[in-house]
C-alpha positions, 0 to 999 in steps of 0.5 A: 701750164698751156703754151698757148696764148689762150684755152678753148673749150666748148661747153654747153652750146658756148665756145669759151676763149680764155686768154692765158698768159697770166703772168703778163695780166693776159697782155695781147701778143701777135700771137694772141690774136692769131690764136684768138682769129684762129678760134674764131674761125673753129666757132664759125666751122662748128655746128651747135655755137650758140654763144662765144664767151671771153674770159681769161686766166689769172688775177687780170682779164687782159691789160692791154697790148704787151708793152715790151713787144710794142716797144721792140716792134713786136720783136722778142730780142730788141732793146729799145733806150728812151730816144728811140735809137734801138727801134728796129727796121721795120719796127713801124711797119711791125706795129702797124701789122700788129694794130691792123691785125687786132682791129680785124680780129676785135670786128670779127668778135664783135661781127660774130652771129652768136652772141658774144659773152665777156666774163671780166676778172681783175683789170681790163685795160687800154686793149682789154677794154677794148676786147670787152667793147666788142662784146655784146654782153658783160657779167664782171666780178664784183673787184673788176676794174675797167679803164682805157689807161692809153692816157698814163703812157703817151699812147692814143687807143688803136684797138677803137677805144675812141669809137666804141667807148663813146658809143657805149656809154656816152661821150662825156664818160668816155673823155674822162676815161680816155683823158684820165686814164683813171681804172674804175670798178665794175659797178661805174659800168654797171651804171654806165650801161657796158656791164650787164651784172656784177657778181661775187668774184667766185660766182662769176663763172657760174654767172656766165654759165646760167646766162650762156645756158638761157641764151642756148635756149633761144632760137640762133637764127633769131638771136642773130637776126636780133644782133644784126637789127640793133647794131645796124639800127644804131648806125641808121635813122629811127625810121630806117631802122624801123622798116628794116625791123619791119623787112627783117619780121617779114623774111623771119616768118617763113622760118622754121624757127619762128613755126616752131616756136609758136607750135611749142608754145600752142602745144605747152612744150619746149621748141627745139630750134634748129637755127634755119 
């Protein structure tokens, strides 16, 4: 088994970002966030990205942020007794670091121009969720169980729980989940709006592969255009979303993309876009 904290594979056009520490249910680790920003980084190096997918090892997409690092301000030798005694110096300023790191990392994966895929097995909890919130698209297995969880702990989200959850699938559901800290089934979010698709727990890969391959096809430059207009529309009143539609139209004609296209379609072939 790799030491890493997660695997990296390009497929197909995709660069696959699995986390891998199963045998804590993928829990997040500073390291875990460096090695994912530093992933990140490669998918921006990397000519021919045309999707990132999330996805993980093991019986558990991720459980969260890693309580015993948490505990010992993110230090692997400290024991830390119910009042607090054993709290290491700096261990505010360790956790703090931590948080500030993993929301830089989280708007980095939701800011990514290509479109970005969660494949979410088992439970996604507390920070899983909110890595899934920073995708732009879900296919869950048909046992996947998603929940905030901060709730059954004392904590309050640090990942943007509070701010995404609501955004995604409205305010009322998303109290109850952050009140509760109840886990529900993929098919909850598949009607809430979070999940794409539910699939058969073996055919969830191949699920994210046929969608990464249809997505591939697409122009990158107008996929990432497209991005850009929905996530900054919802933070813009109706008619100024429309005129940035309208500005973003007008600027994408000129593409060689968009020619293209049109020509495939007048000459009945398939249009080979080069994302300019």
């Amino acid at each position: 088994m790799s030491d890493q904290s997660i695997i990296t594979r390009f497929e197909n056009g995709a660069l696959w970002i699995t986390l891998n520490r199963p045998q804590a249910m993928n829990a997040i680790t500073p390291a875990m966030v460096r090695e994912i920003d530093n992933a990140l980084d490669a998918a921006a190096r990397r000519p021919g990205v045309r999707a990132i997918v999330l996805a993980a090892t093991g019986a558990a997409f991720c459980a969260g942020a890693d309580l015993k690092f948490a505990q010992a301000g993110f230090h692997d030798d400290i024991t830390v007794d119910n009042a607090g005694a054993g709290t290491p110096p700096g261990a505010d300023s360790a956790a703090s670091d931590f948080l500030e790191s993993l929301l830089r990392v989280m708007k980095r994966l939701e800011q990514a121009p290509q479109p970005v895929i969660a494949a979410v097995n088992g439970l996604a909890l507390a920070g899983g969720l909110e890595l899934v919130l920073c995708c732009d698209l879900v296919i869950a297995a048909r046992s996947a169980r998603l929940g905030d969880a901060h709730a059954n702990y004392g904590l309050l989200p640090g990942g943007g729980a509070s701010a995404r959850l609501p955004r995604k699938i409205g305010p009322t559901r998303a109290k109850y989940l952050l009140f509760t800290g109840d886990f529900l089934p993929a098919e909850y979010f598949l009607q809430a709006g979070l999940v794409n698709a539910v699939v058969d727990d073996d055919e969830l890969e191949q699920a994210v592969l046929s969608l990464v391959e249809k997505i591939a096809a697409k122009s990158p430059l107008g996929l990432r255009r497209m991005k850009s207009l929905v996530d900054d529309g919802l933070e813009q009143p109706l008619e100024t979303a429309l005129r940035l539609e309208l500005l973003a139209s007008e600027v994408h004609r000129h593409s060689f993309d968009q020619e293209e296209g049109l020509a495939a379609f007048n000459e009945k072939r398939k249009p080979q876009f080069l994302g300019r």
